[in-house]
C-alpha positions in Angstrom: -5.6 67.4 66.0 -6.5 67.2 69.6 -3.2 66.3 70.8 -1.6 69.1 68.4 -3.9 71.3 69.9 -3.1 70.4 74.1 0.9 70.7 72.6 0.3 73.8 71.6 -1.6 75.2 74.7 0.9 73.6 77.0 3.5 75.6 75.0 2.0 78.8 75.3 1.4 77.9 79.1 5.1 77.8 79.1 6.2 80.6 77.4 3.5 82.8 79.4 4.8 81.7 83.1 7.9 82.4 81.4 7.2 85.6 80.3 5.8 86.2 84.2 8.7 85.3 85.4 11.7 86.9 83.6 9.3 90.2 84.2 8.9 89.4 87.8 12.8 88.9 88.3 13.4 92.1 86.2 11.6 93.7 88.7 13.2 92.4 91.6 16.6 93.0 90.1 15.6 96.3 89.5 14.4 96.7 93.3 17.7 95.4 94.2 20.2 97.5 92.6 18.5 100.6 93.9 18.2 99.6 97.5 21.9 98.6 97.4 22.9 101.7 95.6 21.2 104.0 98.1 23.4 103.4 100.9 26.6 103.4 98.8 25.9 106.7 97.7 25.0 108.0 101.1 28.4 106.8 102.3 30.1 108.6 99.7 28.0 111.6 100.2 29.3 111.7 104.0 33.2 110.7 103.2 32.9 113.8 100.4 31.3 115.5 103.5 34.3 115.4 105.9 37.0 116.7 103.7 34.8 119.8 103.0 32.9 120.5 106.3 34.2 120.2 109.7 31.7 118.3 111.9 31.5 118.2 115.7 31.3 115.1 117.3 27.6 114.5 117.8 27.1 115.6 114.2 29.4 112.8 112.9 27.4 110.1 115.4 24.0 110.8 113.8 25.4 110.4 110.8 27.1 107.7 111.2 25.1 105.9 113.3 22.4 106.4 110.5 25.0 104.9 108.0 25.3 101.4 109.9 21.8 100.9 109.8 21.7 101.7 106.4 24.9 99.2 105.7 23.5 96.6 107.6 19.8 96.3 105.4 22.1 96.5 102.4 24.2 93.9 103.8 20.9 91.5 104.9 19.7 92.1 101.3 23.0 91.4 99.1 23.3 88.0 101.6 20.0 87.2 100.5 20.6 87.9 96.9 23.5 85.8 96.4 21.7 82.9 98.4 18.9 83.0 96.3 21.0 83.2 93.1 22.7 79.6 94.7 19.1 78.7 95.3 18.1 79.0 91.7 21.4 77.7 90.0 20.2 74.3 92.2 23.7 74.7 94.0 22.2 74.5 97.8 22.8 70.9 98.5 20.8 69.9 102.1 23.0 67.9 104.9 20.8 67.0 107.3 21.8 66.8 110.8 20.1 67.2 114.4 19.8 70.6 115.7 18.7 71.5 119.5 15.8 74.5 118.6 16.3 76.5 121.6 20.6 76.7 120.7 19.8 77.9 117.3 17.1 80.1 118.1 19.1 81.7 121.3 22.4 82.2 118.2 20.1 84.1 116.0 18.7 86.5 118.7 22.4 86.9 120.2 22.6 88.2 116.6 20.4 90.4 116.5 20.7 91.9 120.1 22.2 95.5 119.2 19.4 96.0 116.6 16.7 95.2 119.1 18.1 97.4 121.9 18.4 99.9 119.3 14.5 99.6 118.8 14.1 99.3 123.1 12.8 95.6 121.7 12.5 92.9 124.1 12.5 89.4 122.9 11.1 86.2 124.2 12.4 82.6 123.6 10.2 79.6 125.1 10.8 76.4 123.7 11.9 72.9 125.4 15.5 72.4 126.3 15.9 69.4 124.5 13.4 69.3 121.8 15.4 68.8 118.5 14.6 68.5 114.8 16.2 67.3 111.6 17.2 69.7 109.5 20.4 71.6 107.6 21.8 74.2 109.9 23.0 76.5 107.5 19.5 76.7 105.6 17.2 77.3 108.8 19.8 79.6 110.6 19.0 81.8 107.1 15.1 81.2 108.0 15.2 82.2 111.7 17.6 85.5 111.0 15.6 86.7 108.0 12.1 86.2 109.7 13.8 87.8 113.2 15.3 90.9 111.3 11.6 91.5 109.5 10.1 91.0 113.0 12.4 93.7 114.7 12.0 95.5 111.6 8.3 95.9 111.4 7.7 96.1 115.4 6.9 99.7 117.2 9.8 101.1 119.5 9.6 99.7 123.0 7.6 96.6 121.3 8.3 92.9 122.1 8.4 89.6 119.8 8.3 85.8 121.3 9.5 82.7 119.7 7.7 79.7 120.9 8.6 76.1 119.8 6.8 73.1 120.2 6.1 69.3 119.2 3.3 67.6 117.7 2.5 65.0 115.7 6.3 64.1 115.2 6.4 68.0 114.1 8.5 70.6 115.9 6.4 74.3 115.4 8.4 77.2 115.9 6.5 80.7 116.0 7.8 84.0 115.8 5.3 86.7 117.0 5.6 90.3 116.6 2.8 93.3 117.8 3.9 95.6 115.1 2.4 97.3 111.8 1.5 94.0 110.3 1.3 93.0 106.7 -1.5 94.6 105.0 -4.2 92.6 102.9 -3.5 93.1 99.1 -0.1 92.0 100.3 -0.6 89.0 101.9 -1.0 86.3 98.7 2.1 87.8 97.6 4.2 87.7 100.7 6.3 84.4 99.1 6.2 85.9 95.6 8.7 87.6 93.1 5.8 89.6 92.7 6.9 92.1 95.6 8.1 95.6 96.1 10.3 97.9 98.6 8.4 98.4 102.1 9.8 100.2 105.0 10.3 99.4 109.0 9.0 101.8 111.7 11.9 103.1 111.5 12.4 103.3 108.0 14.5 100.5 107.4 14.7 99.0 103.7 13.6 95.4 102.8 12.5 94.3 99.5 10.8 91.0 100.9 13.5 88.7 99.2 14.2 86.6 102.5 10.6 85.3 102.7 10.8 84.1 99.6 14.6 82.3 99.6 13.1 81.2 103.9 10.1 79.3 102.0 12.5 77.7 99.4 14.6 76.8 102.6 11.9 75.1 104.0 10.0 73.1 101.7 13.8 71.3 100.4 13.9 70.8 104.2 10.6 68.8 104.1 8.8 71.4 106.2 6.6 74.3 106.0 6.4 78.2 106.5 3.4 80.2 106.9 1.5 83.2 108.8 -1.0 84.9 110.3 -1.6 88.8 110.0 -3.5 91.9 110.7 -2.6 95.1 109.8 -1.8 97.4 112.6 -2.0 94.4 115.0 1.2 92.7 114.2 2.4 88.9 112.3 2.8 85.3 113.6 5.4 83.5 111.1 5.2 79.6 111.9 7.6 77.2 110.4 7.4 73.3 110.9 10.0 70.5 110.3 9.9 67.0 111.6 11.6 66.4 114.6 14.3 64.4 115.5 
């Protein structure tokens, strides 16, 4: 009876986190497809635009300068999606390899460049020449772009965001600090949950919080850690850690 009875909890254990969990990805899913439907339609809405109302050439800058913005959080989030959907079908296989810090960490703000000046944003890399960790490239370039574009995203216009990367203890720490709006409380034991919903830059940029998530996957399969510190209105220090090299 005892052992029927322990069966029959851990069951119902089972089918409750599973019931959590198709709701929770119903939800996201849900988030998705509007977020990526938003911009479609707005870039529908402007080519419909031009064939029935001539617009002078500043008109058709705002505009369209509005529409890569736009593109370019939908784009982030589909990239996201499908790595996350290759993240739960077990399909990301790790190749470890050793990566100079200060290269990868110099690519990803190169890549972000135009969306920083864009926000007058000034960023900040100090971190050893040679210091150099073990990891798969592919999976923390994903970690360092997703935490940069929230950092940009979420920091004041003229603002500025540092990434600092150390060793200690045979651990490389890399910190990425921002002195924007911060993440607020009732938010923050949810930050790397499914449990999430739509939240908007300073500038009103989309982000549905789907690249934290997929960043902390990335990290613990890479044997390291991801983590923060916040306060609202004050701005958010992302750390990750991975052994070095």
């Amino acid at each position: 009876r005892n052992n029927y009875n322990k069966q029959k909890e851990a069951a119902e254990n089972r089918a409750l986190k599973l019931t959590r969990s198709n709701q929770e990805k119903d939800k996201l899913f849900s988030i998705i497809s509007h977020d990526l439907n938003a911009p479609m339609a707005t870039v529908k809405q402007y080519l419909d635009l031009l064939q029935t109302v001539e617009l002078d050439i500043e008109e058709r800058r705002t505009i369209e300068k509005s529409l890569a913005h736009s593109l370019h959080d939908a784009n982030t989030l589909l990239n996201n999606l499908l790595l996350w959907a290759k993240n739960q079908m077990h399909l990301n296989y790790v190749q470890l390899e050793t990566i100079n810090i200060k290269a990868l960490l110099s690519k990803t703000v190169r890549l972000y460049r135009v969306q920083a000046d864009h926000k007058k944003i000034n960023i900040k890399i100090c971190a050893d020449e040679d210091l150099q960790v073990k990891a798969d490239q592919n999976m923390l370039d994903v970690v360092f772009r997703n935490l940069l574009n929230n950092a940009i995203k979420f920091s004041h216009l003229g603002g500025e965001i540092e990434f600092r990367a150390f060793s200690e203890n045979n651990q490389c720490i890399i910190s990425l600090k921002d002195h924007g709006i911060g993440i607020k409380e009732d938010k923050q034991d949810r930050i790397f949950t499914l449990n999430i919903s739509s939240s908007y830059g300073t500038a009103n940029e989309k982000g549905t919080g789907l690249g934290l998530i997929l960043s902390k996957d990335f990290m613990v399969q890479l044997g390291g850690d991801l983590w923060f510190n916040s306060k609202p209105w004050e701005g958010t220090t992302f750390y990750v850690s991975l052994p070095t090299a």
